[in-house]
LUMLUMSE-850668 format. One record per residue (C-alpha): x negated, z, y. Coordinates in steps of 0.05 Angstrom, whole numbers, padded with zeros to 5 digits, always signed. Example, Ala and Ser with C-alpha at 12.3 -4.5 7.8 and 13.67 -1.06 7.14 Angstrom:
2
-00246+00156-00090/-00273+00143-00021/
% end
This chain:
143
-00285+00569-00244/-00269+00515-00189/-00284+00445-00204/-00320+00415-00148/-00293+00353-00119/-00330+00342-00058/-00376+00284-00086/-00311+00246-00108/-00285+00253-00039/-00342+00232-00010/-00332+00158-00049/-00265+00168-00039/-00275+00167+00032/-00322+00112+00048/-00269+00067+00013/-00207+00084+00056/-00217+00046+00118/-00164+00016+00134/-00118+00037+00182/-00048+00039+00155/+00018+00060+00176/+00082+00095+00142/+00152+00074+00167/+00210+00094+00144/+00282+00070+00150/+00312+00145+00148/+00389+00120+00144/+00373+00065+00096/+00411+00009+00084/+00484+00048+00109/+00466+00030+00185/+00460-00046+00163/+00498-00093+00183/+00530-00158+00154/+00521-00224+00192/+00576-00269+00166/+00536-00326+00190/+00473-00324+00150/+00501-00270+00087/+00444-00222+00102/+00435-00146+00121/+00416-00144+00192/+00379-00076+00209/+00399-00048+00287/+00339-00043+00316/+00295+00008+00321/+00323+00021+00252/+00245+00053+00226/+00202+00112+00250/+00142+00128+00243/+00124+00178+00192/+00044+00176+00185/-00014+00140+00211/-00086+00144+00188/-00145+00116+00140/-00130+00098+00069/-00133+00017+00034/-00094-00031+00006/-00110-00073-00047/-00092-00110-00109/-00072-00070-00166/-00125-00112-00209/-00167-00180-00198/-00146-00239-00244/-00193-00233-00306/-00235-00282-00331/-00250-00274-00403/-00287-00313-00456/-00240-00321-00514/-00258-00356-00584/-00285-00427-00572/-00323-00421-00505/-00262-00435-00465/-00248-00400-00398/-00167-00363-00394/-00149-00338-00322/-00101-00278-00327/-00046-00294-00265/-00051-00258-00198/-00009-00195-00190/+00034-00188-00133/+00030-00121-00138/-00011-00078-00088/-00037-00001-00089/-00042+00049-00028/-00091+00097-00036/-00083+00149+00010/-00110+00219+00034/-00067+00278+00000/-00056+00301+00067/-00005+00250+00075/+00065+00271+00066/+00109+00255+00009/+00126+00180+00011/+00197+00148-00015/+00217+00089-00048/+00224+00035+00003/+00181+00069+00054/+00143+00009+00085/+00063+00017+00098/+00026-00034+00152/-00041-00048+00157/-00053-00037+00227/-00129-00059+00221/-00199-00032+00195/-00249+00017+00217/-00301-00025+00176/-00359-00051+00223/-00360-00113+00198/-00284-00124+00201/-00234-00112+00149/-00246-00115+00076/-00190-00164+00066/-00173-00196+00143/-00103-00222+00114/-00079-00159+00103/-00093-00130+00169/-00010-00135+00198/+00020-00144+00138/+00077-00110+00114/+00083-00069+00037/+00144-00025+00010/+00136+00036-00022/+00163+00010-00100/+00134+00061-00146/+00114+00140-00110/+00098+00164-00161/+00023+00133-00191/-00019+00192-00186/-00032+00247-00142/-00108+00270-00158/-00147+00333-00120/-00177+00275-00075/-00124+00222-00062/-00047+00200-00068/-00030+00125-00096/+00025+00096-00097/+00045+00025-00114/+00063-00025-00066/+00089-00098-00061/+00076-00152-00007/+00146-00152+00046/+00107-00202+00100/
% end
């Protein structure tokens, strides 16, 4: 017997609407190269291509927590840097270092978060969970 998933998907649906790119920098870091001026790897450009475009959201691994501990007074966890894709299965198997954009929002009444619309996220962790309904991966803030 088949479990049925399409309710899931349905939620699952309604919350991805962002629209996100996947780039990916195929020769890695080998093609870099070293400016003696500044220290840095310098990429040639185009150094990415475009590997998958589509609906899916970004956003924050968890919220800062506000708790009541033992004598009334308020403790605010710290912000995580830390970001999550969630994505359609569809999309193809992502990489470490694979860098996602927000290209913008399908919402009506404009994106969920508008600071993350052009911002930039690398692929750190591909692994998170792949479910019958959706990929996610873990991500953290590039620009």
């Amino acid at each position: 017997m088949a479990f049925d998933v399409d309710g899931a998907r349905r939620v699952v649906d309604r919350i991805m609407d962002d629209q996100l790119e996947v780039w990916r920098d195929s020769a890695g870091r080998t093609d870099d190269v070293l400016d003696e001026t500044t220290g840095r790897l310098v990429q040639p450009a185009p150094d990415e291509e475009l590997v998958w475009d589509g609906l899916g959201a970004v956003m924050p691994i968890s919220r800062p927590a506000i708790t009541q501990p033992v004598g009334g007074s308020l403790a605010v966890e710290p912000p995580t840097t830390d970001y999550q894709a969630v994505l359609p299965v569809s999309v193809p198997p992502l990489r470490r270092d694979d860098v996602i954009r927000v290209a913008g929002s399908i919402r009506p009444e404009g994106p969920r978060d508008p600071q993350l619309v052009g911002r930039r996220f690398r692929v750190s962790d591909e692994a998170v969970g792949t479910y019958s309904v959706v990929r996610i991966v873990r991500v953290q803030v590039i620009d």
